[in-house]
C-alpha beads as a LAMMPS data file, in Angstrom:
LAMMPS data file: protein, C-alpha beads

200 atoms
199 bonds

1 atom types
1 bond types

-500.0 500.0 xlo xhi
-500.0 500.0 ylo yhi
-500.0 500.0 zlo zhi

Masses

1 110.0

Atoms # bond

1 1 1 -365.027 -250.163 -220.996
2 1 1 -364.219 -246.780 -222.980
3 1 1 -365.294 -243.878 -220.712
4 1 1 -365.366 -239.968 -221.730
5 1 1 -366.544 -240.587 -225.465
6 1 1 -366.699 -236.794 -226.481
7 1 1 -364.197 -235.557 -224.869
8 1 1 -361.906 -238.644 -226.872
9 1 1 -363.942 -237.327 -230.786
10 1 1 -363.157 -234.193 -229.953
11 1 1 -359.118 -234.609 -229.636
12 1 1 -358.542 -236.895 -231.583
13 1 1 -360.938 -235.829 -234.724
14 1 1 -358.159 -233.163 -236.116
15 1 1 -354.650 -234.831 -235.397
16 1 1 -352.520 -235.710 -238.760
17 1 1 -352.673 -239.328 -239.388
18 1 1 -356.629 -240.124 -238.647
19 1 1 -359.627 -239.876 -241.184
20 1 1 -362.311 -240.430 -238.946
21 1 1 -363.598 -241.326 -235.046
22 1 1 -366.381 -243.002 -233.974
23 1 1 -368.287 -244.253 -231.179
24 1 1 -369.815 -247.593 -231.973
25 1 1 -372.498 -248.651 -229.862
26 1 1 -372.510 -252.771 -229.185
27 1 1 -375.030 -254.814 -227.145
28 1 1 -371.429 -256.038 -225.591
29 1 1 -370.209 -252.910 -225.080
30 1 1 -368.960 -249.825 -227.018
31 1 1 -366.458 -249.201 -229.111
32 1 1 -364.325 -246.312 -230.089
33 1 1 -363.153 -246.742 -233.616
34 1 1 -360.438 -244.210 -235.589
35 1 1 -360.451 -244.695 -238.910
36 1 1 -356.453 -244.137 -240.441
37 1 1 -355.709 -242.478 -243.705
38 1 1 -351.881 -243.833 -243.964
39 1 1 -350.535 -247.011 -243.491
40 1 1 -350.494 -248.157 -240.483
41 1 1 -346.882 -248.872 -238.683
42 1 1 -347.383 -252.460 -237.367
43 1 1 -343.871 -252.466 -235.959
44 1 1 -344.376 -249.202 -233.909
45 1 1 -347.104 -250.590 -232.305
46 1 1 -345.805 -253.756 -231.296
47 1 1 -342.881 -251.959 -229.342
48 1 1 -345.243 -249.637 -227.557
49 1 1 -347.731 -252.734 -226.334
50 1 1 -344.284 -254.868 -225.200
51 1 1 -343.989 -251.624 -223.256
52 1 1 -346.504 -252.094 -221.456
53 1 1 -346.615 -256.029 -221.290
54 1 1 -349.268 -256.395 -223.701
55 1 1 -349.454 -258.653 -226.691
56 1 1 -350.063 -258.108 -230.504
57 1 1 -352.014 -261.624 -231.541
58 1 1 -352.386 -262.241 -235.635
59 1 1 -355.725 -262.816 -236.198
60 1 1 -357.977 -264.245 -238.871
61 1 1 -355.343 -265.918 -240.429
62 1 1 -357.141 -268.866 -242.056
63 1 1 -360.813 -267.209 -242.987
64 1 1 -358.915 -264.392 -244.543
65 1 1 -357.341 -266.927 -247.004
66 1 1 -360.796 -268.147 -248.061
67 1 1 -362.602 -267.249 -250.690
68 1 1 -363.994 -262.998 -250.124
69 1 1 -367.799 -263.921 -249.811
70 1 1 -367.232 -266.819 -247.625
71 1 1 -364.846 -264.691 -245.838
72 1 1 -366.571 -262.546 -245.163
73 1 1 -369.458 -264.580 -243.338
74 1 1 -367.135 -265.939 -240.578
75 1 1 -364.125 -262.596 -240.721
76 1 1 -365.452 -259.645 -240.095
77 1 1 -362.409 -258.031 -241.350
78 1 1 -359.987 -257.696 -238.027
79 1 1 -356.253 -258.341 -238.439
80 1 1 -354.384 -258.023 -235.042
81 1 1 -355.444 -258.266 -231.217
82 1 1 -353.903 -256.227 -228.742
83 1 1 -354.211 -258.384 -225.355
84 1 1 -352.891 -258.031 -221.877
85 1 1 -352.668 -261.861 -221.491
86 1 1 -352.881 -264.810 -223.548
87 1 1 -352.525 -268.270 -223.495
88 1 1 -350.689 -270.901 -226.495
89 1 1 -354.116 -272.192 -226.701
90 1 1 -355.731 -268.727 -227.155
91 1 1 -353.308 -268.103 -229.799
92 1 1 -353.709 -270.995 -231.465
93 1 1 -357.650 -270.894 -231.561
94 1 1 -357.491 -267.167 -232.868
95 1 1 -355.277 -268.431 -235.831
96 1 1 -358.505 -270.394 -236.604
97 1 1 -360.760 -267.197 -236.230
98 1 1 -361.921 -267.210 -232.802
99 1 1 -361.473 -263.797 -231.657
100 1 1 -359.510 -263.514 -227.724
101 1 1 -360.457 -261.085 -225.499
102 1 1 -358.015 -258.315 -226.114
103 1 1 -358.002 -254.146 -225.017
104 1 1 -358.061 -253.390 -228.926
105 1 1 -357.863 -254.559 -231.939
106 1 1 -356.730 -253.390 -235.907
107 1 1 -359.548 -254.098 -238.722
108 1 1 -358.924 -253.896 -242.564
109 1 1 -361.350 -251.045 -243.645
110 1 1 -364.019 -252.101 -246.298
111 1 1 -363.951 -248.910 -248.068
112 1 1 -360.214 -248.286 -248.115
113 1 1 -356.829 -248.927 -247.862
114 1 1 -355.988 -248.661 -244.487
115 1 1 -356.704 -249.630 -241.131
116 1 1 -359.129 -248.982 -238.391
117 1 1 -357.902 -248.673 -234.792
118 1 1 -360.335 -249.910 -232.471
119 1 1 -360.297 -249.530 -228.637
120 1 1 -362.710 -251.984 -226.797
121 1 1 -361.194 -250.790 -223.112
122 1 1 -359.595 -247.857 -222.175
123 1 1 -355.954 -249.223 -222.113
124 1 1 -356.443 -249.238 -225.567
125 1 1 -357.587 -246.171 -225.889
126 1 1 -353.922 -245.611 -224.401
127 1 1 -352.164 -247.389 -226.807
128 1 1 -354.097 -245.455 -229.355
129 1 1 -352.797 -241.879 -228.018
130 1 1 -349.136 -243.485 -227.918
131 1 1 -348.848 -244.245 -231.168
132 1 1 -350.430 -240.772 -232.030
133 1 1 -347.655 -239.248 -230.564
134 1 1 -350.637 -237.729 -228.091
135 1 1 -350.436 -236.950 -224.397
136 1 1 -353.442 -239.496 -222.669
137 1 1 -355.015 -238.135 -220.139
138 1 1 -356.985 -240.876 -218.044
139 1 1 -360.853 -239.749 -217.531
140 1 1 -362.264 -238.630 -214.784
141 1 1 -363.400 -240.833 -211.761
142 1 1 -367.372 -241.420 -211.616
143 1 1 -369.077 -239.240 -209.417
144 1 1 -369.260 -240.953 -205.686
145 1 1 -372.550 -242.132 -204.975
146 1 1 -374.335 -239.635 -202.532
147 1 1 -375.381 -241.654 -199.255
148 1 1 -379.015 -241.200 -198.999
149 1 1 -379.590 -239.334 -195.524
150 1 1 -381.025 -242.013 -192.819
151 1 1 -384.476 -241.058 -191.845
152 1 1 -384.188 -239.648 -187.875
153 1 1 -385.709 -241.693 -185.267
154 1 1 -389.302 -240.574 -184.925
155 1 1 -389.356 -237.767 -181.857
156 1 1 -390.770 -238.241 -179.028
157 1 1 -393.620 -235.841 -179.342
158 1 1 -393.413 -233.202 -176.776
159 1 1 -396.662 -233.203 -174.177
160 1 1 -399.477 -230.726 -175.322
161 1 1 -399.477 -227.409 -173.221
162 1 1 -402.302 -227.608 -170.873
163 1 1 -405.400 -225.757 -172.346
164 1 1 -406.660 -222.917 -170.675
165 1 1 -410.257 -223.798 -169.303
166 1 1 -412.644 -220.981 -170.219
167 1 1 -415.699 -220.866 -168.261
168 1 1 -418.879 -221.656 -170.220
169 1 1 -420.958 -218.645 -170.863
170 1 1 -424.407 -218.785 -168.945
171 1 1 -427.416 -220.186 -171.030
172 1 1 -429.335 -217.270 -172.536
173 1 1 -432.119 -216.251 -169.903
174 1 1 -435.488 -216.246 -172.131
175 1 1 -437.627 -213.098 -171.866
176 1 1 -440.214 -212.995 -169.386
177 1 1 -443.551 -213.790 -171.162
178 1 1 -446.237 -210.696 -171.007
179 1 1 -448.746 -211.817 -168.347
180 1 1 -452.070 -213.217 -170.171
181 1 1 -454.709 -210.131 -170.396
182 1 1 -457.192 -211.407 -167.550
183 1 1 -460.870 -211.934 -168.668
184 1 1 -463.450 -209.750 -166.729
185 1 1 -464.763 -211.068 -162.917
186 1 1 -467.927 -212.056 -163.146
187 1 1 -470.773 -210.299 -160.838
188 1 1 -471.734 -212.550 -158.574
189 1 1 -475.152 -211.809 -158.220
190 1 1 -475.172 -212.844 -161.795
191 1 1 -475.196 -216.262 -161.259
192 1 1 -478.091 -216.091 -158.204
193 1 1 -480.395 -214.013 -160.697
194 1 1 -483.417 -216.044 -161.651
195 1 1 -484.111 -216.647 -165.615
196 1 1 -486.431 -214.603 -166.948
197 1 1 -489.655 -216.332 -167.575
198 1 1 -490.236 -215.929 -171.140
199 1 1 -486.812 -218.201 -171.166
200 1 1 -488.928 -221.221 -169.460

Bonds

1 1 1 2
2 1 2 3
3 1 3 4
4 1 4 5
5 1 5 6
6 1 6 7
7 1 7 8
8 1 8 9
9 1 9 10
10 1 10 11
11 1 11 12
12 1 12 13
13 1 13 14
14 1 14 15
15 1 15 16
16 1 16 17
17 1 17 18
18 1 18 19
19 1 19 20
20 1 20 21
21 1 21 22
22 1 22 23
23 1 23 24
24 1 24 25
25 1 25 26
26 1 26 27
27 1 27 28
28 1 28 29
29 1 29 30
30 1 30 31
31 1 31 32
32 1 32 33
33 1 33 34
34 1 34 35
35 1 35 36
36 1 36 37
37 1 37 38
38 1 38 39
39 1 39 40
40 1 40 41
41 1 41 42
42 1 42 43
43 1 43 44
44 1 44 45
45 1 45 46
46 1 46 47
47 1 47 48
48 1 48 49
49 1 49 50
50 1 50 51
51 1 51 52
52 1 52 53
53 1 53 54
54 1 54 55
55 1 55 56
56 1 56 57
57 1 57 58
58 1 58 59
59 1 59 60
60 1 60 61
61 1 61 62
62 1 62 63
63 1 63 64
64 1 64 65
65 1 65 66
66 1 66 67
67 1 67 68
68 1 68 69
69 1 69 70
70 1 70 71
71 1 71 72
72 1 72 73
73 1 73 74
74 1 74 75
75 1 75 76
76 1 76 77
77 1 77 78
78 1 78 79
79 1 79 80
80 1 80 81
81 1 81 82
82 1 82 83
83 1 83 84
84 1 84 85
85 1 85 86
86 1 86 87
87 1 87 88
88 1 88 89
89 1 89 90
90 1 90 91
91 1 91 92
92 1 92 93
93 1 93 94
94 1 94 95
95 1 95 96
96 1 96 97
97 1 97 98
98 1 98 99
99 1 99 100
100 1 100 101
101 1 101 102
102 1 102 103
103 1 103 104
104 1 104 105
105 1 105 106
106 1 106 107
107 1 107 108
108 1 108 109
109 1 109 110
110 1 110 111
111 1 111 112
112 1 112 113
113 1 113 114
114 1 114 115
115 1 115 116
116 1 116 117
117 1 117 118
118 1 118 119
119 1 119 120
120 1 120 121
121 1 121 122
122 1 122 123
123 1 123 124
124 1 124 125
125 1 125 126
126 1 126 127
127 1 127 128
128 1 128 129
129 1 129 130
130 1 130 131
131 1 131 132
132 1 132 133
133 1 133 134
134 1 134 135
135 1 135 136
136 1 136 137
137 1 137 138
138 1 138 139
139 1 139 140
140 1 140 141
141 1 141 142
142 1 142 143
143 1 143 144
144 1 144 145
145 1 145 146
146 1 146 147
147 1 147 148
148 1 148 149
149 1 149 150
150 1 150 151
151 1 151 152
152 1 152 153
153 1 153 154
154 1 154 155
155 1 155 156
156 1 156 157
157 1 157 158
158 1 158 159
159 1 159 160
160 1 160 161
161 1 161 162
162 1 162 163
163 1 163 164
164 1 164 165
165 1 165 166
166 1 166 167
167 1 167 168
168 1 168 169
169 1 169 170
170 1 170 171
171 1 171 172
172 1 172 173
173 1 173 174
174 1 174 175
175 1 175 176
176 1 176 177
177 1 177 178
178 1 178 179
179 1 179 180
180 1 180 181
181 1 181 182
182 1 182 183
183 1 183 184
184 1 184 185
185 1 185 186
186 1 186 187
187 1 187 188
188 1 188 189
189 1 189 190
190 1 190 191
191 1 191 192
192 1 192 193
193 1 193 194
194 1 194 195
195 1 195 196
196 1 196 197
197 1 197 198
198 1 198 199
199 1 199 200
């Protein structure tokens, strides 16, 4: 994997030997292309892989000997491999144009003359500032992963102060009721008077 894309465009885009740089997206990973605009110095980069241990793989050899448009179907183009190990048998099958896993590899550009550099990992990306003539500078470690804080065991909750007990107010005494006007006594010696006889 090539990490710290920008930073990579941005050094590289200026420096005296390179055309163009690129970050190709793939569903298998990205890729970090630099186009040349010179001929590219097989030789020179051979010595810096041994360096390192690494291994410069010919590639392609029989479907770029076909015919261009049948070629073309099955080659897409790529020369060398740059590989930290390989097998005879991986060589061999690559001579027959099955590409081996490799940290870069060196394409024929379609619409040039020269070469195209590109870095599938970063020790190719390495490689690439080596041959440059460039100081590499390794990128940054990702970020640590923050530990999500553990939730607390639930507190004990602490017992309720005791309430103060207010005294109930008294129930509203109702308003003594006006006494009920009194209807007038009745003379007794009305009741023991004889009708009248006009009333018989």
């Amino acid at each position: 994997m090539v990490d710290d894309f920008q930073r990579r465009v941005g050094e590289l885009r200026y420096v005296d030997g390179v055309e163009k740089v690129e970050h190709v997206p793939y569903p298998t990973g990205d890729e970090f292309w630099v186009r040349f605009n010179r001929p590219f110095d097989r030789r020179r980069l051979e010595d810096l892989a041994k360096k390192h241990g690494w291994t410069v793989i010919r590639f392609g050899g029989l479907p770029s000997k076909l015919p261009r448009p049948i070629g073309e179907l099955i080659w897409d183009g790529v020369d060398l491999v740059i590989a930290t190990r390989i097998s005879g048998w991986a060589k061999f099958r690559s001579s027959l144009g099955f590409e081996p896993d490799g940290i870069a590899k060196i394409a024929q550009d379609a619409h040039g003359p020269y070469q195209i550099f590109i870095a599938t990992q970063e020790q190719g990306v390495q490689l690439l500032y080596e041959y440059l003539g460039l100081k590499y500078i390794a990128p940054a470690p990702p970020p640590k992963p923050v530990p999500k804080p553990q939730a607390a065991a639930p507190a004990k909750p602490a017992p309720a102060a005791p309430k103060p007990t207010i005294p109930e107010p008294p129930p509203p005494v109702a308003a003594p009721k006006p006494p009920a006007p009194a209807a007038p006594p009745k003379a007794a010696d009305e009741k023991l008077a004889p009708k009248p006889a006009s009333e018989e």
